[in-house]
N, C-alpha and C positions, 0 to 999 in steps of 0.2 A: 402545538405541543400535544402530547398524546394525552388523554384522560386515564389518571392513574390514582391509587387511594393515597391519596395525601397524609393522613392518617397512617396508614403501616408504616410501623419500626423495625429496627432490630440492629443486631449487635452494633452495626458501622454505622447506625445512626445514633445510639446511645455515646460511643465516642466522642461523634460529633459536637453532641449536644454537653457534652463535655468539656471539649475544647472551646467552646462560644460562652459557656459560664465562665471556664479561665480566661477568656480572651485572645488563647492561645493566637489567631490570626483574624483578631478583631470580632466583627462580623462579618467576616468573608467564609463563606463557602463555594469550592472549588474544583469543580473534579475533570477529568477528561474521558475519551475511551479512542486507546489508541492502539490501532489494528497496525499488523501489518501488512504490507499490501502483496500477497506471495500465496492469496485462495481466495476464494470465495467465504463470507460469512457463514457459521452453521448457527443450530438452535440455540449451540452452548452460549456464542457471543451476544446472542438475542438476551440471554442473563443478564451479562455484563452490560449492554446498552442500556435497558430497562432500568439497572441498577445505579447507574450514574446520572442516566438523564433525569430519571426519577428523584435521585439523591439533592440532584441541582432546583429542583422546581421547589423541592419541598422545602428545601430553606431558601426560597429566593437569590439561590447563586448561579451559577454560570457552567457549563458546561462545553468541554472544546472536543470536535473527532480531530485526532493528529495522526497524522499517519507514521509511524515506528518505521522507516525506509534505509534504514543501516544496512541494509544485504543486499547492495543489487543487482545481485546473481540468480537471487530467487523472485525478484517484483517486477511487475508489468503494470501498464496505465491502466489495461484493462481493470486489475484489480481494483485498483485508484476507483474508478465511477464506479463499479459493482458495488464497491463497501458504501459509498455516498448514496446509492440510491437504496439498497438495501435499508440504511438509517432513516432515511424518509420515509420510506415505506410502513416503516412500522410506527412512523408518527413523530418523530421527534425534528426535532433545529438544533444544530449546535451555534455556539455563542459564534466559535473562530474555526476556519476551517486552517488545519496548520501543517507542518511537514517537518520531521528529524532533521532532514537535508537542509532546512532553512538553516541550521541552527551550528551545520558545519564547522563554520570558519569559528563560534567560537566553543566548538567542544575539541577542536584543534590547542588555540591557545587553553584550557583546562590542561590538557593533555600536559604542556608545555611547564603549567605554571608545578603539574606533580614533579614533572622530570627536574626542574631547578630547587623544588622542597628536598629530595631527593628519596620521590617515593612512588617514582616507574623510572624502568630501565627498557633497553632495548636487546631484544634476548633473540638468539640464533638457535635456538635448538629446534629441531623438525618437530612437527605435533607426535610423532611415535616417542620422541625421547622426552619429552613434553609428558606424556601420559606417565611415562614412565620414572621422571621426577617427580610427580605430585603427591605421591605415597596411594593409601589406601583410607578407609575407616577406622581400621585399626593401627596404621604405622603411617606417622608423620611423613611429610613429601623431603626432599632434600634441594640443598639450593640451587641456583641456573649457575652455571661457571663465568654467568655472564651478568650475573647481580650484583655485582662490584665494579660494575664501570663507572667511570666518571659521570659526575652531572654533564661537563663540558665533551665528552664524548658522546654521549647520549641524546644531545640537544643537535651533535654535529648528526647523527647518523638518522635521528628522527626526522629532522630537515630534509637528508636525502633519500630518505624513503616518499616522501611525501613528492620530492622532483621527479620521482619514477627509476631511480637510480638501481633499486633491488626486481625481481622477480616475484610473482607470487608466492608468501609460504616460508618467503627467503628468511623474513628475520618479524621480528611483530614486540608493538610494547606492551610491555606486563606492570601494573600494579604493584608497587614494593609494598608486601603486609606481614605474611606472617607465614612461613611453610610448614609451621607443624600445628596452625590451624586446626582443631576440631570439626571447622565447617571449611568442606574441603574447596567451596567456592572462594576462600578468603586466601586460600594458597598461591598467592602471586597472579591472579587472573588477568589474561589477556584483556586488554583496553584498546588495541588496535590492531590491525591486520591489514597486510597488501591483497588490492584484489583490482586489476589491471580490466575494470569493464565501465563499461557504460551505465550512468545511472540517469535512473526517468528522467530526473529533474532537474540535477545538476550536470550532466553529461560528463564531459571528458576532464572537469574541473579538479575531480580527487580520484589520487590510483591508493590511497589510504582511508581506509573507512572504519567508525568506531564501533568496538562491540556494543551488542546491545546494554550489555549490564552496566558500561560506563557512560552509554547515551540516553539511558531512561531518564534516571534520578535530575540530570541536569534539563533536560526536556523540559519537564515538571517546575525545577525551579525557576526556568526563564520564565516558564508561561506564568508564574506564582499558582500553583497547583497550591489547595492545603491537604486535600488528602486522598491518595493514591491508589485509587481502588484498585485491585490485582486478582488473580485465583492462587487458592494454595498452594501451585508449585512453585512459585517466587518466593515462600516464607522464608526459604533458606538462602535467600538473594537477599531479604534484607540490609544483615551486617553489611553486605558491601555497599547496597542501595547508600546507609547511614554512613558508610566512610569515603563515598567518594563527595557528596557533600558536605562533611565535616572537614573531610582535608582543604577542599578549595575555599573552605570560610564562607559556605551560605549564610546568610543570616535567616533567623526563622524559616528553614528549609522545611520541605510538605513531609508529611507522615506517610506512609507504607502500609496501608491495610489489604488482611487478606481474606478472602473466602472462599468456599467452597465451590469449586466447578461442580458443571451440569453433566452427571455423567446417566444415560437414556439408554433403557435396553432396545434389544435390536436392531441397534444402530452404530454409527461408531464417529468419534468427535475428535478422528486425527487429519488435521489438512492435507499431510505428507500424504496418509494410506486414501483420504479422497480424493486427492491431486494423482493417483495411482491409476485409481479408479476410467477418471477421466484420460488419463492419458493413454491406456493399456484398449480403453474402448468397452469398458464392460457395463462404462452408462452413456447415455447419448452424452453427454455434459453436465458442467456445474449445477446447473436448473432441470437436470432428469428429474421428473419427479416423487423418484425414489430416494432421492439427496436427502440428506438433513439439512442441506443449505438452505440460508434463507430465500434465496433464489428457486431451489427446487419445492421448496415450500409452500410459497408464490405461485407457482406453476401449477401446482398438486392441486392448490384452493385454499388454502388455508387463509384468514383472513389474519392482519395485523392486531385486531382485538382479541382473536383467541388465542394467539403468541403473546401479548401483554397481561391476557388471564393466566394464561400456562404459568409464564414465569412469577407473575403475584402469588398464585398459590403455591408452587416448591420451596418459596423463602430463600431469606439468606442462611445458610448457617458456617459454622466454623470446620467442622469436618465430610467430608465427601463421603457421600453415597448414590445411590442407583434409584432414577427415577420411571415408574412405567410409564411406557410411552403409552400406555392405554390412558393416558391422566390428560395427555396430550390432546387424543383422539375426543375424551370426554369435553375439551373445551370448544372443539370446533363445532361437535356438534349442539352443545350448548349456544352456541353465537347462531349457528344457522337456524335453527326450528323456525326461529319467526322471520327471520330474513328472506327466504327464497319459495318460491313457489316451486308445487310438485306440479312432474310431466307422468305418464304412463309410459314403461321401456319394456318390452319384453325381452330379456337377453338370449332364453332359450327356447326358441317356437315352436306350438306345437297345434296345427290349425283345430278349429270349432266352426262347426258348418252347422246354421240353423235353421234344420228343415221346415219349420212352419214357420219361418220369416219370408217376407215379400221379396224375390231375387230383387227385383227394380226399384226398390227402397233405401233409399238413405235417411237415416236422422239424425239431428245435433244434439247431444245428451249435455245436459248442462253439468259440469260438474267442478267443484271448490276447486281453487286456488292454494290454496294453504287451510289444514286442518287447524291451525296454530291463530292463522290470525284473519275474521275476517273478510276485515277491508280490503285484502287483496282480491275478492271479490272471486269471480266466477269464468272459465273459460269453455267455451262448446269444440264437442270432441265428435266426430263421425262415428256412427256403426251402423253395421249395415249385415246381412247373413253372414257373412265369411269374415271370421275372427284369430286371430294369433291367441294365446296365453301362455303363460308357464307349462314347461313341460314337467315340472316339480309338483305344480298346482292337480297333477292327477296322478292318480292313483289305481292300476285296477281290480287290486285287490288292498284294500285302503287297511292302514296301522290304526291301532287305537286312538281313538280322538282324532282321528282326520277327519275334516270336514270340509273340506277341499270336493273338487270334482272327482267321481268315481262312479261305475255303472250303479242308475237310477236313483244318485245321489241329487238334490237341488242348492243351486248356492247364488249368491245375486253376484253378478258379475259391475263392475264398482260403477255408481252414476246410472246404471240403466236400468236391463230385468233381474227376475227369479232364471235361472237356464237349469235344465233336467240332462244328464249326461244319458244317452239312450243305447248310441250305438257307438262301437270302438273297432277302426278300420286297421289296420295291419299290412305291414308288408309283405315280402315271400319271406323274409327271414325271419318275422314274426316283432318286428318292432314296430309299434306306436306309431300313426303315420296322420290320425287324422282321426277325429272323435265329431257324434251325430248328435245334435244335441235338438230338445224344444225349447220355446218360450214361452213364458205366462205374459198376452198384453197387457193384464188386470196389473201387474207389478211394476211396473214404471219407476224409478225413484223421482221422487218429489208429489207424486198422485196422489198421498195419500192411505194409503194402502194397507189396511192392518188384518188381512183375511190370514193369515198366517208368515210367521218365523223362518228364518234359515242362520244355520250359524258361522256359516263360511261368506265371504266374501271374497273374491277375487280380482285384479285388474285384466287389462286386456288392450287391444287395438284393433282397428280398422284394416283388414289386409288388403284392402283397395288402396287404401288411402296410407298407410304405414310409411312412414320414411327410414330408409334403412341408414342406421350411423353405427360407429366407429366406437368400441368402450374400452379401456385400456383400464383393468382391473388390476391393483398394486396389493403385491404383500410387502413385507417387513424387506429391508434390504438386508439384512443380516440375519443368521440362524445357528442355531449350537450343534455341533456336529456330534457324530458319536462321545467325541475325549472328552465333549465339553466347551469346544474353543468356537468362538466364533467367526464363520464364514460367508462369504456372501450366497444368500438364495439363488440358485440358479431357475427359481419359478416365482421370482420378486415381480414379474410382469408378464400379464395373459391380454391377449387383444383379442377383443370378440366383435362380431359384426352381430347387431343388435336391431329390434322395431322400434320404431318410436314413433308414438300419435304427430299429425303434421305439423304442429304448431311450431315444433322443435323447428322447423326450417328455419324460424324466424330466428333463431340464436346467433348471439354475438360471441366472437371471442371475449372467454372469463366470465361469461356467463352463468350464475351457480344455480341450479335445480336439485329438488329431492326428485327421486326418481323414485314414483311409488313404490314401498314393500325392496328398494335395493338398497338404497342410502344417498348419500348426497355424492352430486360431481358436476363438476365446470368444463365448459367449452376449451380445449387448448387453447392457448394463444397464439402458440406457433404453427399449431396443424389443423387449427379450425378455417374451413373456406365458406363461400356461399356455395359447394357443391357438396362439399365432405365436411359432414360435422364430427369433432374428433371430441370424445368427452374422457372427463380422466375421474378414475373414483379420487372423491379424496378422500371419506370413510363411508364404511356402511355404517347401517342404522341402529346393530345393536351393540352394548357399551360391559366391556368387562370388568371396566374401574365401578370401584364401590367404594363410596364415602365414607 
């Protein structure tokens, strides 16, 4: 189980603790998280898991992932594992691993037992005429011409609907409540509908499948759910929630709690328009790691602890709003500082030739592992005359306060010397092409050395020795267009061929590294080899969230 502050409250757990002073469902707490299996997970559900699995540890109750599988027109197995590993992944166990589908044959009979109270009917109107009896907000819906059928007609034709006897669309059972309803979900809603396909689990077994809003509530009460964690947009699903188990005589049937979905700038938290995405080709997949899936999340680097911080600190709350994704950003990089060891990268090269260094000399500069911590101790790096660095890190006519390299400026180049920038070679076109630089031997790092200061530092690599890899730089998948509305980036992803000191050969995929002075990024898992190292940012290093 994940380590979570056992200690944090709020609103749904004050409830709780509510219900356990009344007794309400003894001391049983109960909760589930139940996906449907029709996308991949996003950050949003990463809430929702945290929030139940969490909910269950802290009162020592139980926790079930069930899979919501009433559609299956829109779910694949695929889905199935993705959501189960996903859950793991970020640390949790469920009690029971469960499925809608299990639960069929008796949300069939439920079905049954309304139709003989005499409060569902089986009603032939097309979904156009359908829309068009329900009324509005302002003006009551009106009745189905078919809401006056007999109980005994009703039980004959539900029966053969269920034998395959109708078409898709053909005819479908509705809920007898209330057509002039205030909440316009209470207006006779659909409870079942024909859908002539194949499902994961049960196959060819039912051409009759329940809607969701009359398969939740009873889900819940088989498992003995006590309380029903949801996001906001069910509040208005409620009332039905409570009358379809008031009508079937639950006893102590589970509570309905609701809150606040995760809604992340830059990004977007609709499965339909990321299932779009993926389909149309304008990310590689579920796990691009520009997704907000938790699979693309995964990919990206992101660790399962800084998803568990993320969601600790946005709380629960009762009403929706907009969280920065930079708050995001700020946890990952909070988890990694002391986790990963820095490599030296130079993205954009720009060579240093050191005319008073020895051609035929190599040395091993020893230089830290992590600034942060340490016991990750020390790794030796080649340099040798001919050097890469930032083509950013000069300057030839330098801005205020640059202290970077620039004609007959000194800067210590990181782990070795003091270098003096002398001469600056050019092409015909007049661009940058290669800078002459000297060395002070007296300056060594680690020697000792207090004969004078420099205020710039800079990293660097071996261009002997440099191994050339692979950085696939991410911006935001989303962006505000002129009107305002948001669209996807079409420079959400930059691939640069990059230096990087040798050691990097030794990388694994998911590998995490700070990359000196860029930010942190991991080895792909899917396009990392032993020949081509494929690295992905997962952020840079500096942080626009503020406490």
């Amino acid at each position: 189980m994940a380590e979570l502050n056992e200690n944090a409250s709020n609103f749904i757990h004050n409830i709780i603790d509510k219900d356990l002073e009344d007794q309400v469902y003894g001391t049983r707490v109960h909760t589930r998280f139940p996906p449907e299996p029709n996308g991949y997970l996003h950050i949003g559900h990463a809430k929702s898991i945290c929030l139940n699995f969490s909910t269950a540890k802290k009162y020592s109750g139980k926790c079930n992932l069930r899979f919501d599988d009433t559609n299956p027109v829109k779910e694949d197995t695929e889905y199935v594992d993705s959501i189960q590993a996903d859950v793991k992944w970020l640390g949790f166990e469920w009690d029971q691993l469960l499925y809608a589908s299990d639960y069929f044959d008796r949300m069939y009979e439920c079905a049954i037992d309304l139709i003989k109270k005499g409060k569902a009917y089986v009603c032939d109107l097309n979904a156009e005429e359908m829309k068009a009896y329900r009324g509005t907000l302002k003006e009551p819906g009106k009745e189905s011409p078919y809401r006056s059928r007999t109980i005994e007609d009703n039980l004959q034709i539900f029966e053969e609907m269920r034998q395959g006897k109708y078409g898709d669309g053909e005819k479908v059972l509705r809920a007898k409540i209330d057509m002039a309803s205030p909440n316009i979900n209470m207006r006779d809603p659909v409870i079942y509908r024909i859908a002539h396909t194949i499902h994961h689990n049960t196959g060819d077994k039912w051409c009759i499948y329940p809607m969701y809003d009359f398969a939740h509530p009873i889900e819940d009460a088989i498992e003995g759910i006590t309380h029903s964690i949801c996001t906001l947009e069910f509040e208005d699903h409620r009332p039905l929630y409570d009358w379809v188990l008031r009508e079937l005589e639950w006893v102590n049937p589970p509570k309905q709690i609701e809150f606040a979905r995760l809604n992340l700038t830059n990004t977007v938290m609709s499965k339909r328009y990321l299932k779009a995405l993926v389909d149309n080709g304008d990310v590689e997949d579920w796990d691009d790691p520009r997704m907000p899936t938790i699979a693309g999340l995964r990919r990206r680097g992101f660790t399962p602890e800084s998803i568990r911080d993320f969601c600790e600190r946005i709380g629960v709350a009762k009403a929706n709003s907009t969280v920065e994704i930079s708050l995001l950003e700020h946890c990952i990089r909070e988890d990694l500082k002391t986790k990963v060891e820095s490599r030296m990268v130079v993205m954009d090269p720009l060579k240093v030739v050191i005319t008073n260094y020895p051609e035929d000399l190599t040395e091993e500069m020893v230089i830290e592992n992590s600034r942060e911590d340490e016991s990750k101790g020390v790794r030796k790096v080649p340099f040798s005359r001919e050097l890469y660095v930032e083509r950013d890190d000069f300057m030839e006519v330098p801005a205020k306060k640059y202290f970077r390299l620039f004609p007959g400026n000194e800067v210590r180049f990181k782990g070795a010397y003091f270098l003096t920038c002398n001469e600056v070679i050019k092409d015909n076109n007049g661009n940058v092409i290669e800078l002459r630089c000297t060395y002070d031997p007296e300056t060594k790092s680690g020697s000792g050395f207090e004969g004078r200061k420099v205020k710039g530092t800079i990293h660097w690599v071996d261009a002997k020795t440099a191994e050339k890899i692979q950085v696939r730089v991410y911006s935001y998948l989303m962006v505000e267009d002129e009107n305002g509305e948001n669209v996807m980036n079409p420079n959400s992803l930059t691939v640069k061929e990059a230096y990087a000191e040798p050691a990097i050969k030794q990388t694994q995929p998911g590998e995490r590294f700070q990359f000196f002075r860029h930010g942190y990024y991991i080895a792909d898992e899917k396009l990392t080899t032993n020949d081509q190292k494929v690295f992905n940012q997962i952020v840079d290093l500096k942080s626009s969230w503020k406490k």
